[in-house]
NUTORMI-719786 format. One record per residue (C-alpha): z, y, x; residue number from 1. Coordinates in nm, 3 decimals. Each point is the difference from the previous one (the first is absolute). Layout:
N
[rec [Z,Y,X],NUM]
...
***
This chain:
444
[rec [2.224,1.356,0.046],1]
[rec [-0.159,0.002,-0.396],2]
[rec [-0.309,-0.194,-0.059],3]
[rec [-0.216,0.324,0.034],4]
[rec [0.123,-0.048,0.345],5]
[rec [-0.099,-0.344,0.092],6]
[rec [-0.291,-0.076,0.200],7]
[rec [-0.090,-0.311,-0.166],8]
[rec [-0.121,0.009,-0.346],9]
[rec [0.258,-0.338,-0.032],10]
[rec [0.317,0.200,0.016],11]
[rec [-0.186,0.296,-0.159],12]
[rec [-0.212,0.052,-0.244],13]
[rec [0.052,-0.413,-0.119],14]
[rec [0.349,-0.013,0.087],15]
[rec [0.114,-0.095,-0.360],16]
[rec [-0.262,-0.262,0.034],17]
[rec [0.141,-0.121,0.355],18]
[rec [0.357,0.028,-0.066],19]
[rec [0.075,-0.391,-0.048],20]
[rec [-0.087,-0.029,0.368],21]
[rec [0.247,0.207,0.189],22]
[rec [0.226,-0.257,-0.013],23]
[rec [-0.204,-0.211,0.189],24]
[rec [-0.217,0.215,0.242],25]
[rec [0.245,0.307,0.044],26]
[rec [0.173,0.074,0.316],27]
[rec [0.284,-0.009,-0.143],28]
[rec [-0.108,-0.366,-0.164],29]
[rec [-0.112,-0.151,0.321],30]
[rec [0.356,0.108,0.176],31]
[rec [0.155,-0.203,-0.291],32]
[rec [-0.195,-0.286,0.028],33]
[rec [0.097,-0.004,0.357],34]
[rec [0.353,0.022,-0.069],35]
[rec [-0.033,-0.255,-0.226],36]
[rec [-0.131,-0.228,0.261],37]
[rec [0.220,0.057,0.207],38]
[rec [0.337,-0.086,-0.245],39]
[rec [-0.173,-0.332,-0.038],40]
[rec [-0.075,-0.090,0.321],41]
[rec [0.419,0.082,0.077],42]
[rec [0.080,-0.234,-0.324],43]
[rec [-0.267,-0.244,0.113],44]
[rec [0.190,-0.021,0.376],45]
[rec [0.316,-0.034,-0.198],46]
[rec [-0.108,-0.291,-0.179],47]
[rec [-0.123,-0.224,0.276],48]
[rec [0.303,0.146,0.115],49]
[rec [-0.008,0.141,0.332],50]
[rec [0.298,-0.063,0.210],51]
[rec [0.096,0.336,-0.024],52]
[rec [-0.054,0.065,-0.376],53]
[rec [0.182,-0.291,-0.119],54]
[rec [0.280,0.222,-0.154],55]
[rec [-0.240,0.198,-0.187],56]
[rec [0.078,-0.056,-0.332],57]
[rec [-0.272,-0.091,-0.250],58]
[rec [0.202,0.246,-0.243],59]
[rec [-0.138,0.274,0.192],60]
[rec [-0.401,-0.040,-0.090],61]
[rec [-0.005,0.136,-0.326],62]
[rec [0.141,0.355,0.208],63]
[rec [-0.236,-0.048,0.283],64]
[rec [-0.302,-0.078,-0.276],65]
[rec [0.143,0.317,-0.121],66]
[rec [-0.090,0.231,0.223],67]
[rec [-0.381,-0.034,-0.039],68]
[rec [0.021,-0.069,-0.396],69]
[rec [0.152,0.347,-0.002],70]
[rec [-0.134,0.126,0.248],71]
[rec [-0.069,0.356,-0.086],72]
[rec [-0.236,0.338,0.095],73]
[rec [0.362,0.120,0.200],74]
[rec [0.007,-0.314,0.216],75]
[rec [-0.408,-0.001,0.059],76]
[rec [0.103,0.344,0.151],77]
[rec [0.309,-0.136,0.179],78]
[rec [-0.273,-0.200,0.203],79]
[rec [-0.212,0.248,0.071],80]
[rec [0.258,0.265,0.144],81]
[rec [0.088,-0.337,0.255],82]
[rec [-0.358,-0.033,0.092],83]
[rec [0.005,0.360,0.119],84]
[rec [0.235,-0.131,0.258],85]
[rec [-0.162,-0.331,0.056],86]
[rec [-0.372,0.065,-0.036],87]
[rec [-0.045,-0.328,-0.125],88]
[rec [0.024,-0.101,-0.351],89]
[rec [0.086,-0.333,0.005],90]
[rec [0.302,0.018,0.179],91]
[rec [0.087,0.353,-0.171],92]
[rec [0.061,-0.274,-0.298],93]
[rec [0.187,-0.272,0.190],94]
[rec [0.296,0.324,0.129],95]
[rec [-0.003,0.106,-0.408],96]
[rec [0.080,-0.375,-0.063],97]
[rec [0.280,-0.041,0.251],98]
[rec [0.177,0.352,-0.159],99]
[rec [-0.028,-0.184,-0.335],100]
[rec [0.112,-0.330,0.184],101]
[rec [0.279,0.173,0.146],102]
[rec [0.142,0.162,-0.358],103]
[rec [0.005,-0.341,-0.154],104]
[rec [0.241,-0.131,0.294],105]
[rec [-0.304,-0.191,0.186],106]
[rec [0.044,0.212,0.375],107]
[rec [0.050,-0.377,0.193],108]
[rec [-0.372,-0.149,-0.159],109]
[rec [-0.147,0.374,0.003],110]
[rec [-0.225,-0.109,0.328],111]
[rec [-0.162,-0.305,-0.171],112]
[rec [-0.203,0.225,-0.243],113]
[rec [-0.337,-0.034,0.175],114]
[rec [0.087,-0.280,0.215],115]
[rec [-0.271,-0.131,0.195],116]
[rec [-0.228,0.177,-0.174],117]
[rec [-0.314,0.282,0.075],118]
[rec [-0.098,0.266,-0.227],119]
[rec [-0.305,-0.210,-0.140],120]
[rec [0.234,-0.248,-0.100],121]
[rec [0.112,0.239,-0.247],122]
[rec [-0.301,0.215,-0.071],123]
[rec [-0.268,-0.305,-0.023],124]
[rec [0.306,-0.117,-0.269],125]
[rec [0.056,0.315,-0.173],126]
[rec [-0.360,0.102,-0.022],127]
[rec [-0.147,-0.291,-0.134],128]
[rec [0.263,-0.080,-0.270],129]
[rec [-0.034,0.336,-0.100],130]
[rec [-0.307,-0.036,-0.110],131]
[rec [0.022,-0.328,-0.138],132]
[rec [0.247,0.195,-0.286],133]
[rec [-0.230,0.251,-0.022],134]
[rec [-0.267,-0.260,-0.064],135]
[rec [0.196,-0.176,-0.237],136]
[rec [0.206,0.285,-0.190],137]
[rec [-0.285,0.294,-0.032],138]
[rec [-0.337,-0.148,0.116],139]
[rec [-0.005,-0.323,-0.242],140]
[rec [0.101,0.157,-0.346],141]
[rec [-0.221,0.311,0.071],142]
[rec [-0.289,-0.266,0.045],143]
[rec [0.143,-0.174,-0.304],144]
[rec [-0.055,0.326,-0.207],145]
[rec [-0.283,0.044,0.105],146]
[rec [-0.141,-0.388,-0.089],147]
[rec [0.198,-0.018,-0.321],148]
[rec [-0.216,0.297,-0.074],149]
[rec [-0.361,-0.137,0.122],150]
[rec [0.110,-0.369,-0.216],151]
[rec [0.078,0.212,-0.274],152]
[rec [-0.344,0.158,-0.020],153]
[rec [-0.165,-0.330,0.115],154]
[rec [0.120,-0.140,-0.339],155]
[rec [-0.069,0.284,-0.229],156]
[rec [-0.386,0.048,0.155],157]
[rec [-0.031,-0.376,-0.015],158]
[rec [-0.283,0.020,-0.225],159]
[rec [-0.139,0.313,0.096],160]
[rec [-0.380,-0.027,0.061],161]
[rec [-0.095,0.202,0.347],162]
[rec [-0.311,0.037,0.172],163]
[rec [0.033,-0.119,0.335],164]
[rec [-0.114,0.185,0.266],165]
[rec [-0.183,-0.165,0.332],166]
[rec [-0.138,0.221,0.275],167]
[rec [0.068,0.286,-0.268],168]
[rec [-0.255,-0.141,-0.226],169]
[rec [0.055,-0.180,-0.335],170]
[rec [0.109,-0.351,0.014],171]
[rec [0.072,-0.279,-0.166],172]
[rec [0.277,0.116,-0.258],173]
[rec [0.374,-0.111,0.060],174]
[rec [0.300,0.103,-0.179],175]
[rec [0.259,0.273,0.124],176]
[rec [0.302,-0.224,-0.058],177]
[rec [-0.162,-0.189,0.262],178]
[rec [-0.047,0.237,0.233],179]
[rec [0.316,0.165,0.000],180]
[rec [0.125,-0.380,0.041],181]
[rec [-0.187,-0.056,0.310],182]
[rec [0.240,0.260,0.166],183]
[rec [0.323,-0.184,-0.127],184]
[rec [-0.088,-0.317,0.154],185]
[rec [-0.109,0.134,0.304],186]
[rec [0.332,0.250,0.045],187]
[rec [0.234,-0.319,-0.086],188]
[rec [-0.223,-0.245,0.245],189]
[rec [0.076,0.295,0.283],190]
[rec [0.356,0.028,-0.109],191]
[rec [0.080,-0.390,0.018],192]
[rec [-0.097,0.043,0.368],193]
[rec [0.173,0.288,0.037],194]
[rec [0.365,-0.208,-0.120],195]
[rec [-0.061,-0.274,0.213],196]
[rec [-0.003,0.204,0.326],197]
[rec [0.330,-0.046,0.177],198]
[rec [0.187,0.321,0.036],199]
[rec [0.081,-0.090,0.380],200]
[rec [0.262,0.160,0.269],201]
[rec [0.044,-0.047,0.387],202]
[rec [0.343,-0.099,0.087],203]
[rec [0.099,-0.100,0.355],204]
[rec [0.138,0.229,0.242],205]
[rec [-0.196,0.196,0.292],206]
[rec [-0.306,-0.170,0.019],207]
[rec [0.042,-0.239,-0.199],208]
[rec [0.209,-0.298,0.121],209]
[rec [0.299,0.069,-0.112],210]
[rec [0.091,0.077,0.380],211]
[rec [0.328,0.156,-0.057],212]
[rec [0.117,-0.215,-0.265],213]
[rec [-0.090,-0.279,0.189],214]
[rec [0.221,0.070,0.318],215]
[rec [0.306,0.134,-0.202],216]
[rec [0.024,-0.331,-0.203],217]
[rec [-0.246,-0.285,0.091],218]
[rec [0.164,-0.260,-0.174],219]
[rec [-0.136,0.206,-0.349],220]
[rec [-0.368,-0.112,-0.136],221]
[rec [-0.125,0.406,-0.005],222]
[rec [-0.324,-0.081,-0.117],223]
[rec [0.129,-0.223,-0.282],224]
[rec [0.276,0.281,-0.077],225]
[rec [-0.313,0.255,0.033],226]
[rec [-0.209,-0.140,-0.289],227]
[rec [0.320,-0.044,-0.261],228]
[rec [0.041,0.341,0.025],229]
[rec [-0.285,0.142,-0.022],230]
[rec [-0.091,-0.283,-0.322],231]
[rec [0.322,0.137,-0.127],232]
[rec [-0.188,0.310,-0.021],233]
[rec [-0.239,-0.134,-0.229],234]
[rec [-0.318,-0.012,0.334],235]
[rec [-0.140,-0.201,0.225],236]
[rec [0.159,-0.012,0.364],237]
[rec [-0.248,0.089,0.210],238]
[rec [0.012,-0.226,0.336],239]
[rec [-0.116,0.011,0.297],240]
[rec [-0.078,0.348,-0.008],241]
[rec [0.066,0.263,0.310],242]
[rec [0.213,0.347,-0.018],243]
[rec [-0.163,0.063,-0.330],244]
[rec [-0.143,-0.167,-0.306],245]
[rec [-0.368,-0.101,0.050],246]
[rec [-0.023,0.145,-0.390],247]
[rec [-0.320,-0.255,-0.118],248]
[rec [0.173,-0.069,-0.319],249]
[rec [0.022,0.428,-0.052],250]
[rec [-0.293,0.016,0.067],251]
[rec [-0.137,-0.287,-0.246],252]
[rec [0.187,0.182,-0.206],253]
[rec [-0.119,0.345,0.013],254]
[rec [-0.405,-0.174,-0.008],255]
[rec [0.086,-0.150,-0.300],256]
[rec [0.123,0.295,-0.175],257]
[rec [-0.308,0.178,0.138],258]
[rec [-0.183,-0.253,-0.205],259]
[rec [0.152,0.091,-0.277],260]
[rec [-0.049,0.372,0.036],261]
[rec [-0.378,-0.069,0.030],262]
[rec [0.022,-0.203,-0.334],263]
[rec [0.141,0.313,-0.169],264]
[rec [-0.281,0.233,0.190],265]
[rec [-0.233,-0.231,-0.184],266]
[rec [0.150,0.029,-0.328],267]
[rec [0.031,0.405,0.036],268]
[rec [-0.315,0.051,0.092],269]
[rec [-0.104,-0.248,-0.299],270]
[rec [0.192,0.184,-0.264],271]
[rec [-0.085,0.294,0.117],272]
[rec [-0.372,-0.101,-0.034],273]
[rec [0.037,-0.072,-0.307],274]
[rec [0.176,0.313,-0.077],275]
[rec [-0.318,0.206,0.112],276]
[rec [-0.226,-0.270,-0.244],277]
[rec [0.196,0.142,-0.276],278]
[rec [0.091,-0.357,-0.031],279]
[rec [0.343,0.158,-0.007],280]
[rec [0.215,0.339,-0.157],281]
[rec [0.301,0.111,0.132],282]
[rec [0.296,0.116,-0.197],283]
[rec [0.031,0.366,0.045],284]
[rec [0.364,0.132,0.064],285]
[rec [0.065,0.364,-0.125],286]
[rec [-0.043,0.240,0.243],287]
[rec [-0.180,-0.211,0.257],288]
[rec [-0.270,0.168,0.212],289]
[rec [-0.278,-0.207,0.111],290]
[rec [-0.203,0.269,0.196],291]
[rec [0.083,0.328,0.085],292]
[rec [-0.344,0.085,-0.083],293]
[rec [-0.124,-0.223,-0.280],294]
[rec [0.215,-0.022,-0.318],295]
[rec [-0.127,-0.309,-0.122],296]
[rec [0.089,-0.259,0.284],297]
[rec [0.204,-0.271,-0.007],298]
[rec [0.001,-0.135,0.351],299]
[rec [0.084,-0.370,0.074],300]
[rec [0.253,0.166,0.276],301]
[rec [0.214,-0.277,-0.048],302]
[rec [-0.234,-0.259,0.128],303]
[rec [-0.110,0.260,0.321],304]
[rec [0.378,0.037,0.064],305]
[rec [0.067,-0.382,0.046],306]
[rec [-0.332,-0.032,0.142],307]
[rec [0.103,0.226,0.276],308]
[rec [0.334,-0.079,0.053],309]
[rec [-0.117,-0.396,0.028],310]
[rec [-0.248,0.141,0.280],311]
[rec [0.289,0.130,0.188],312]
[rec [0.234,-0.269,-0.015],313]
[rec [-0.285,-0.227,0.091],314]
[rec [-0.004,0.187,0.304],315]
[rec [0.327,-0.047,0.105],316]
[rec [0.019,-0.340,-0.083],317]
[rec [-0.331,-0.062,0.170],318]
[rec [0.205,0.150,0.340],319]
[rec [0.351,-0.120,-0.055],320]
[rec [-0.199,-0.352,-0.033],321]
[rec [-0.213,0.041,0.286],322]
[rec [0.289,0.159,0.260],323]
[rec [0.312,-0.171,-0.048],324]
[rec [-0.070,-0.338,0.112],325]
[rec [-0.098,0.139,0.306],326]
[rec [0.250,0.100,0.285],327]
[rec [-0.036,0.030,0.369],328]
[rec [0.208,-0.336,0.193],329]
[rec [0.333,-0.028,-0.115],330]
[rec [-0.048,0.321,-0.208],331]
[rec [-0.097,0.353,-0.033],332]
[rec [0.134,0.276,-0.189],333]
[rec [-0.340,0.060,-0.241],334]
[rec [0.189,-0.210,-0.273],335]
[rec [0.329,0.197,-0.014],336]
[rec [-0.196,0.303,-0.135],337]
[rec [-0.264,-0.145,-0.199],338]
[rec [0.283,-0.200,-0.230],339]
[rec [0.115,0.287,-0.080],340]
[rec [-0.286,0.110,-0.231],341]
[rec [-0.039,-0.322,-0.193],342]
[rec [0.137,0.170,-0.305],343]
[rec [-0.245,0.256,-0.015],344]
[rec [-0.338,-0.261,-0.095],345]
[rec [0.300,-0.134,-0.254],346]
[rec [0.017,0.318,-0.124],347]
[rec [-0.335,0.077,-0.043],348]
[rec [-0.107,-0.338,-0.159],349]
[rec [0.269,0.067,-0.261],350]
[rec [-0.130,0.341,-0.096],351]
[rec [-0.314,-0.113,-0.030],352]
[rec [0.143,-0.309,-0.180],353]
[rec [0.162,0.248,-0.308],354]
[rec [-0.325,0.193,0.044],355]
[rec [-0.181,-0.262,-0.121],356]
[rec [0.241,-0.140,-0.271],357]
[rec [0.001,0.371,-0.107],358]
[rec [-0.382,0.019,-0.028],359]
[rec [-0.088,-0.292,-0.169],360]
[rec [0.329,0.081,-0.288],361]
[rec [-0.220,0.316,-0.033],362]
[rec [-0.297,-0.248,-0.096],363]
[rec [-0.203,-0.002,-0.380],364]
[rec [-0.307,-0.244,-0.021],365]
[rec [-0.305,0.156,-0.124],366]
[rec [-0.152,-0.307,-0.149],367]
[rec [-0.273,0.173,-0.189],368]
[rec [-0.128,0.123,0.369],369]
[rec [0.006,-0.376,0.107],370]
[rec [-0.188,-0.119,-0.287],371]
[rec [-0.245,0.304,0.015],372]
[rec [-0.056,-0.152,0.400],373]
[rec [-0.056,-0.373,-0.103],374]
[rec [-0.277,0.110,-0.293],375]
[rec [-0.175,0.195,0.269],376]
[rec [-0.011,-0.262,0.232],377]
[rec [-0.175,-0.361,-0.197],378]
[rec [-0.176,-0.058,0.283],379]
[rec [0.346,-0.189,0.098],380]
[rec [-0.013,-0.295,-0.230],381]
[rec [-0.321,-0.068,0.228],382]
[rec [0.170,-0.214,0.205],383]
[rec [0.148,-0.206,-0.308],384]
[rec [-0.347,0.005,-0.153],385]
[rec [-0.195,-0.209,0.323],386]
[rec [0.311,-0.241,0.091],387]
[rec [-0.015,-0.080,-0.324],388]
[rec [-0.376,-0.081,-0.012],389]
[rec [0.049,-0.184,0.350],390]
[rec [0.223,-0.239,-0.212],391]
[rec [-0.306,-0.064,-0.241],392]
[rec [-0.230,-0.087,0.311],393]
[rec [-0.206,0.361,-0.088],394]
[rec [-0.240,0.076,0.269],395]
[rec [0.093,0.281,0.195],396]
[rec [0.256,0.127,-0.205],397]
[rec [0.125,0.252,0.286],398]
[rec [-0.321,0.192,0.012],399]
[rec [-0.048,0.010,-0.320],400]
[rec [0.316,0.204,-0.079],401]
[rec [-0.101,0.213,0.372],402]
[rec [-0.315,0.091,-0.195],403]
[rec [0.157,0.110,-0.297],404]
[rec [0.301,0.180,0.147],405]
[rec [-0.103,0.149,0.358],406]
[rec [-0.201,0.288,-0.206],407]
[rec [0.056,0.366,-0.043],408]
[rec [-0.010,-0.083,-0.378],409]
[rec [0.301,0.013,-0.215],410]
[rec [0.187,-0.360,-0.084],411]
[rec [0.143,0.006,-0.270],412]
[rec [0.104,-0.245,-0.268],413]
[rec [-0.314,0.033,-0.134],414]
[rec [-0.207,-0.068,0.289],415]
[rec [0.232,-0.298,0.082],416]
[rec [-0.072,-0.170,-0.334],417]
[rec [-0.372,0.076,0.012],418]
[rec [-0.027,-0.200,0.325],419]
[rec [0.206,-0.287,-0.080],420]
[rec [-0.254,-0.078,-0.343],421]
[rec [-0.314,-0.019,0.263],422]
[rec [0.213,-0.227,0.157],423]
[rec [-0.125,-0.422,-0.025],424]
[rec [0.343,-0.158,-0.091],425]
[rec [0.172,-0.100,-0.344],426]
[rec [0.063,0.189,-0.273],427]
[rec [0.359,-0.081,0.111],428]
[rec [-0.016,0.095,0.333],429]
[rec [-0.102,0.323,-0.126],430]
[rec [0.327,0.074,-0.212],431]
[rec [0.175,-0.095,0.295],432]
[rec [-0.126,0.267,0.203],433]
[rec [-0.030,0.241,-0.290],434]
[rec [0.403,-0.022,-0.014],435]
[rec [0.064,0.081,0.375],436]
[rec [0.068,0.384,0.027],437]
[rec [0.144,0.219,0.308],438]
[rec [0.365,-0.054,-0.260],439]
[rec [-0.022,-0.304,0.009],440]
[rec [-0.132,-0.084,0.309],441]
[rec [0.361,-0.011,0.195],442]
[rec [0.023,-0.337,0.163],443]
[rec [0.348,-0.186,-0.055],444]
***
């Protein structure tokens, strides 16, 4: 298969985009992760030790760590030709493991790979550690790009006089440092939430208990041995659970990066606002088409791409969210399936991610279009005009300015001046509101 083969625009036409994720979302990735699971959970038995694997020699872990820190595209395949025997995956990677247990000399301890254990064990393991690295080695500095970027025009727009814009009509004015800064804090408020969500796994046999274990060796503390190793991991042991992970922490986590998509729907559809105010040009690249009809168009497709990707993975995360932490009794099956396609919102919230960070590179301020808005709109500094005539006790300051400024007739900094002379305060008072202009009129 080429990418003009895939179904799924991921591994298709973004695949360059999406590449940084096959490590973690692959098939081939989530058999590795399994077999790595599973070579710790052997090392962690020979540690307590076991009875049996006391003459396992600690010399031997960096060759069993080995075989999933190499693991390679050959030995994802290896698997896969022993689950067309098996029909089960799981175990397809527990017979690969004994074969490489058996070349390094290890045929007596061979049967204590997967001791005790059930295929969630290792799948609600696997899964969610998977994407915690994929959270922490491709999600966070894409999102970093993308904020170093908004805090770098934050700064330079600092002083950058904008109309703002309520219900679509002229408001009081603002600045468009500001505004771009409003995003920031809100993305990094979302993202602080995001980090403190435990990355959690299920690990405890069967159903749970740690039945097996349990009867084998009573005299060992499973559910104390449970937790180290799955803190070794870097989560949170989840306990009690049933067969599977109840996945409340997954799906915290997929709501809160939801939240953060709909921040960055906000901002596209912003920017791209803006774009159509002629508030902002785009740099042109040669050869570019921006309509296959109309020459002169320069489309904000960047912001529509993330837009739309953002929409999908909200989607997804919207379902994984709402289905996972549900499972019939002890479990169902539902789960196994819909895991698998937690890399695809992932892989559309990073397209639309470098979709954004593309777009707003592509950026150039028009600021004579923003100052040609605020001198067509002095009915603004209205507001400014009546609070501060409430502060010198004027009667009915409010509908005095409504009379003046809820006309069909032009205001203008003419008109403005005019009515502040018939005003009945100081000559001081006067200059004060002479000097307040829609440029000036920003706030802190």
């Amino acid at each position: 298969m080429n990418a003009l083969q895939a179904i799924s625009p991921i591994d298709g036409r973004y695949a360059s985009k999406t590449k940084d994720l096959i490590a973690f979302f692959s098939e081939e990735a989530l058999i590795k992760y399994r077999v790595k699971i599973e070579v710790e959970y052997f090392i962690a038995l020979c540690e307590i030790p076991l009875p049996q694997l006391q003459e396992v020699s600690s010399s031997i872990f960096p060759k069993l760590r080995a075989i999933y820190q190499n693991f390679s595209g050959i030995d994802a395949q290896a698997v896969k030709e022993i689950e067309k025997t098996t029909n089960h995956d799981v175990k397809a990677v527990e017979y690969f493991l004994k074969e490489k247990f058996e070349a390094l000399g290890l045929d007596t301890t061979k049967e204590f790979i997967h001791f005790g254990l059930t295929s969630q064990d290792i799948n609600n393991t696997a899964v969610p550690l998977s994407l915690k690295d994929a959270l922490d080695q491709v999600y966070l500095p894409e999102i970093d790009n993308l904020l170093e970027k908004l805090n770098s025009l934050a700064n330079n727009w600092k002083d950058i006089p904008l109309l703002a814009r309520t219900h679509g009509q002229p408001a009081s004015p603002t600045r468009l440092g500001k505004e771009i800064a409003v995003f920031v804090t809100r993305i990094e408020e979302q993202l602080e939430n995001l980090k403190s969500t435990p990355t959690a796994a299920k690990f405890g046999g069967a159903t749970g208990n740690f039945n097996a274990h349990h009867v084998a060796y009573p005299q060992i503390d499973w559910k104390d041995f449970g937790t180290q190793f799955v803190e070794s991991l870097g989560m949170k042991h989840s306990f009690p659970t049933t067969q599977i992970e109840h996945y409340d922490y997954m799906a915290a986590t997929f709501d809160a990066l939801k939240r953060i998509n709909t921040i960055l729907i906000d901002l596209d559809r912003d920017i791209w606002t803006y774009i159509s105010m002629d508030y902002f040009k785009q740099k042109i690249k040669k050869g570019e088409v921006g309509s296959s009809a109309m020459p002169h168009k320069v489309n904000p497709i960047d912001f529509e791409n993330s837009e739309g990707n953002l929409g999908v993975a909200n989607a997804l995360f919207e379902h994984l969210a709402a289905k996972l932490p549900i499972s019939r009794l002890q479990r169902d099956l539902t789960d196994s399936t819909v895991l698998r396609t937690i890399g695809m919102p992932l892989g559309h919230t990073i397209i639309a991610f470098k979709s954004t960070l593309k777009g707003l590179n592509k950026l150039l301020l028009n600021e004579s279009k923003l100052q040609e808005d605020l001198e067509n709109n002095w009915a603004v500094v209205a507001e400014a005009i009546q609070t501060i005539l409430r502060r010198e006790n004027y009667k009915n300051p409010y509908e005095a300015l409504k009379g003046l400024t809820r006309t069909n007739e032009k205001i203008n900094a003419k008109s403005i001046a005019d009515f502040i002379e018939t005003l009945n305060v100081s000559e001081e008072v006067k200059t004060e509101l002479k000097a307040i202009t829609p440029q000036n009129y920003t706030g802190i």
